[in-house]
C-alpha positions in Angstrom: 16.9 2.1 17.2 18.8 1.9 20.7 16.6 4.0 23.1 18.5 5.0 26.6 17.0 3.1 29.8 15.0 0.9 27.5 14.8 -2.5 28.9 16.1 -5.2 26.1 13.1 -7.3 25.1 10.9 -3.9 25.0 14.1 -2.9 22.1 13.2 -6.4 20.3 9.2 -5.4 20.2 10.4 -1.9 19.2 13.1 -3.8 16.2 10.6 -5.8 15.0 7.4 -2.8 14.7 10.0 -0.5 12.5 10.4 -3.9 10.4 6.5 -4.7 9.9 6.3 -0.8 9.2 8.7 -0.7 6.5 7.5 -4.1 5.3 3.6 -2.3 5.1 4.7 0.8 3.3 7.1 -1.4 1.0 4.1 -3.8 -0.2 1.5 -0.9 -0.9 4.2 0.6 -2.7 4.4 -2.7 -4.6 1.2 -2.9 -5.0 0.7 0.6 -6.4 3.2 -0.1 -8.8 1.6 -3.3 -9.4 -1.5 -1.8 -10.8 0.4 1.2 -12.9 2.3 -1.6 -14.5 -0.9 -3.7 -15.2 -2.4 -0.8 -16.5 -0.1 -0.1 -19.1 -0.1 -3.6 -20.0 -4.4 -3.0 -20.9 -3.5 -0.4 -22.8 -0.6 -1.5 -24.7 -1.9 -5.4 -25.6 -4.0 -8.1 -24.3 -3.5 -9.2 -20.4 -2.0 -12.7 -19.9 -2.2 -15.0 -17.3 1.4 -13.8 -15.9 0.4 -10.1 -15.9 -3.1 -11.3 -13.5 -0.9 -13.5 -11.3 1.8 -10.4 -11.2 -0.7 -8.2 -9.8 -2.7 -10.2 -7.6 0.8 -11.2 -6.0 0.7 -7.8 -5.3 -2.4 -7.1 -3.8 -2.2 -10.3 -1.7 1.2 -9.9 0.0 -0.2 -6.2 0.5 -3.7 -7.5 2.8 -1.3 -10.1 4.8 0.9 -7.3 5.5 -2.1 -4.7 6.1 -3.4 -7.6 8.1 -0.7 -7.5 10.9 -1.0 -4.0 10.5 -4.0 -3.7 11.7 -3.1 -5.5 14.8 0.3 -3.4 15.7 0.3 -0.4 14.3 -0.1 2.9 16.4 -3.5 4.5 15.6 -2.1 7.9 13.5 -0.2 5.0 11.1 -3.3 2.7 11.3 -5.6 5.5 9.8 -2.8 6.3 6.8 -2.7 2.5 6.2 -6.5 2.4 6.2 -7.1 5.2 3.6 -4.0 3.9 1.4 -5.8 0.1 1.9 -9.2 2.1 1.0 -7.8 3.6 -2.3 -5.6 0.6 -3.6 -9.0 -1.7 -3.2 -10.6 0.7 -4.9 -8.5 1.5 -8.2 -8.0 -2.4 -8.3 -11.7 -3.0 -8.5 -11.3 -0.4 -11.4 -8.9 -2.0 -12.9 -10.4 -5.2 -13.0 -13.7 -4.6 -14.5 -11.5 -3.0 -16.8 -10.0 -5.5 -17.5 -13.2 -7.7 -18.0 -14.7 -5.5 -19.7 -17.6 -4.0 -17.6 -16.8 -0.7 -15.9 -18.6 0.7 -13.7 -20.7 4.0 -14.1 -17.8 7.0 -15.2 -14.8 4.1 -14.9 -12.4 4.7 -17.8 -8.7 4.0 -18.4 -8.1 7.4 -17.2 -10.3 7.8 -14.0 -8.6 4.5 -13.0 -5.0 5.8 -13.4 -6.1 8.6 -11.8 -7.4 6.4 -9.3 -3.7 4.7 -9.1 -2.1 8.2 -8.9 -3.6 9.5 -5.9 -2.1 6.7 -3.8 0.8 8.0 -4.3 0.8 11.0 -2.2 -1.6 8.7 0.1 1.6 6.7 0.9 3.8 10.0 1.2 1.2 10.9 4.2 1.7 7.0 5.3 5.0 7.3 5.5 5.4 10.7 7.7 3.2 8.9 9.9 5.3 6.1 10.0 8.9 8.2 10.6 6.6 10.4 13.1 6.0 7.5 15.0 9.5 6.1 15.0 10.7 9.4 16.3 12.9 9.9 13.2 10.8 12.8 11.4 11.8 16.4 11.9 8.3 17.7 11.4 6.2 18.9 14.2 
Protein backbone atom coordinates (compact mmCIF):
# COMPACT_ATOMS: atom_id res chain seq x y z
CA UNK A 1 0.00 0.00 0.00
CA UNK A 2 1.93 3.43 -0.95
CA UNK A 3 -0.01 6.18 0.86
CA UNK A 4 0.87 9.90 -0.37
CA UNK A 5 2.94 12.10 2.30
CA UNK A 6 3.47 9.04 4.30
CA UNK A 7 6.79 9.08 5.89
CA UNK A 8 8.86 5.64 4.92
CA UNK A 9 9.24 3.70 8.18
CA UNK A 10 5.44 4.58 9.05
CA UNK A 11 4.86 2.56 5.16
CA UNK A 12 7.02 -0.50 6.75
CA UNK A 13 4.68 -0.54 10.08
CA UNK A 14 1.77 -0.15 7.66
CA UNK A 15 3.47 -3.33 5.15
CA UNK A 16 4.00 -5.43 7.85
CA UNK A 17 0.07 -4.93 9.79
CA UNK A 18 -1.60 -5.89 6.17
CA UNK A 19 0.87 -9.06 6.41
CA UNK A 20 -0.03 -10.14 10.11
CA UNK A 21 -3.75 -9.40 8.94
CA UNK A 22 -3.75 -11.69 6.11
CA UNK A 23 -1.54 -14.12 8.00
CA UNK A 24 -4.64 -14.00 11.07
CA UNK A 25 -7.52 -14.51 8.65
CA UNK A 26 -5.36 -17.20 6.59
CA UNK A 27 -4.76 -19.40 9.92
CA UNK A 28 -8.47 -19.29 11.24
CA UNK A 29 -9.30 -20.19 7.85
CA UNK A 30 -6.86 -23.19 8.34
CA UNK A 31 -7.99 -23.91 11.24
CA UNK A 32 -11.66 -24.01 10.34
CA UNK A 33 -10.89 -26.22 7.69
CA UNK A 34 -8.80 -28.12 10.07
CA UNK A 35 -11.70 -29.13 12.15
CA UNK A 36 -14.31 -29.87 9.05
CA UNK A 37 -11.60 -32.14 7.83
CA UNK A 38 -11.15 -33.80 11.25
CA UNK A 39 -14.64 -34.20 11.47
CA UNK A 40 -15.12 -36.09 8.55
CA UNK A 41 -12.34 -38.19 9.52
CA UNK A 42 -14.72 -39.21 13.06
CA UNK A 43 -17.27 -40.00 10.96
CA UNK A 44 -15.84 -41.86 8.27
CA UNK A 45 -13.13 -44.20 10.49
CA UNK A 46 -11.12 -44.18 13.62
CA UNK A 47 -8.79 -40.92 14.30
CA UNK A 48 -5.08 -41.52 14.14
CA UNK A 49 -2.28 -40.00 15.58
CA UNK A 50 -1.62 -37.87 12.14
CA UNK A 51 -5.26 -36.61 11.94
CA UNK A 52 -4.79 -35.22 16.05
CA UNK A 53 -1.36 -33.66 15.21
CA UNK A 54 -3.10 -32.26 11.77
CA UNK A 55 -5.55 -30.44 13.64
CA UNK A 56 -3.83 -29.20 16.57
CA UNK A 57 -1.17 -27.80 14.08
CA UNK A 58 -4.03 -25.97 13.24
CA UNK A 59 -5.28 -24.56 16.20
CA UNK A 60 -1.77 -23.82 17.45
CA UNK A 61 -0.36 -21.73 14.59
CA UNK A 62 -4.03 -20.07 14.77
CA UNK A 63 -3.45 -18.74 18.87
CA UNK A 64 0.35 -17.60 17.92
CA UNK A 65 -1.13 -15.70 15.19
CA UNK A 66 -4.35 -14.50 17.24
CA UNK A 67 -1.69 -13.83 19.82
CA UNK A 68 0.13 -10.95 17.90
CA UNK A 69 -3.21 -10.03 17.00
CA UNK A 70 -4.22 -9.12 19.93
CA UNK A 71 -1.40 -6.81 20.32
CA UNK A 72 -1.69 -4.88 16.71
CA UNK A 73 -4.80 -5.10 15.47
CA UNK A 74 -7.25 -2.07 15.25
CA UNK A 75 -10.15 -2.56 17.69
CA UNK A 76 -13.18 -3.11 14.91
CA UNK A 77 -10.72 -6.25 13.55
CA UNK A 78 -9.69 -7.14 17.17
CA UNK A 79 -13.53 -7.81 18.13
CA UNK A 80 -14.02 -10.00 14.58
CA UNK A 81 -10.84 -11.94 15.61
CA UNK A 82 -12.16 -12.36 19.11
CA UNK A 83 -15.61 -13.79 18.25
CA UNK A 84 -14.00 -15.98 15.27
CA UNK A 85 -11.20 -17.07 18.25
CA UNK A 86 -14.48 -17.53 20.63
CA UNK A 87 -16.26 -19.88 18.16
CA UNK A 88 -13.17 -22.02 16.72
CA UNK A 89 -12.29 -22.76 20.66
CA UNK A 90 -15.53 -23.58 21.10
CA UNK A 91 -16.47 -26.22 18.10
CA UNK A 92 -12.88 -27.62 18.93
CA UNK A 93 -13.72 -28.43 22.51
CA UNK A 94 -16.76 -30.17 20.66
CA UNK A 95 -14.93 -31.84 18.63
CA UNK A 96 -12.72 -33.25 20.98
CA UNK A 97 -14.83 -34.71 23.53
CA UNK A 98 -16.16 -36.09 20.52
CA UNK A 99 -13.67 -37.51 19.74
CA UNK A 100 -12.99 -39.00 23.32
CA UNK A 101 -16.05 -39.98 23.58
CA UNK A 102 -17.72 -37.75 26.30
CA UNK A 103 -19.85 -34.95 24.84
CA UNK A 104 -21.12 -32.59 26.58
CA UNK A 105 -24.93 -31.96 27.40
CA UNK A 106 -26.74 -31.62 23.53
CA UNK A 107 -23.09 -32.11 21.72
CA UNK A 108 -23.57 -34.37 18.70
CA UNK A 109 -21.74 -34.86 15.33
CA UNK A 110 -24.13 -32.42 13.99
CA UNK A 111 -24.34 -29.54 16.59
CA UNK A 112 -20.55 -29.61 16.22
CA UNK A 113 -20.44 -29.16 12.47
CA UNK A 114 -22.84 -26.76 12.94
CA UNK A 115 -20.69 -25.42 15.38
CA UNK A 116 -17.78 -25.44 12.52
CA UNK A 117 -20.17 -23.90 9.97
CA UNK A 118 -20.92 -20.78 11.58
CA UNK A 119 -17.35 -19.69 11.53
CA UNK A 120 -17.57 -19.41 8.29
CA UNK A 121 -19.53 -16.32 7.83
CA UNK A 122 -17.70 -15.25 11.31
CA UNK A 123 -14.52 -14.91 9.12
CA UNK A 124 -16.56 -13.28 6.11
CA UNK A 125 -17.37 -10.43 8.92
CA UNK A 126 -13.42 -10.75 9.90
CA UNK A 127 -12.43 -10.09 6.80
CA UNK A 128 -14.65 -6.85 5.80
CA UNK A 129 -13.16 -5.64 8.90
CA UNK A 130 -9.95 -6.32 7.89
CA UNK A 131 -10.32 -4.73 4.04
CA UNK A 132 -12.31 -1.81 5.95
CA UNK A 133 -9.41 -1.15 7.89
CA UNK A 134 -6.85 -1.33 5.07
CA UNK A 135 -8.95 1.21 3.24
CA UNK A 136 -9.48 -1.30 0.36
CA UNK A 137 -13.36 -2.11 0.98
CA UNK A 138 -16.06 -0.27 -0.95
CA UNK A 139 -18.57 -0.61 1.74
CA UNK A 140 -19.58 2.25 3.92
Amino acid sequence: MQLAGVHKPFEAVLSVFDADEDAERRDARQFTTALNRHLHIMKEHSVEDADRDALDEAKNAHRDRYSEAQMIAPEEVLMTASAVNKALNKAYGQVKRLERGAPGPGETMETAAQAQYEVWDMLRTMRTAMRHDLGVSHEG
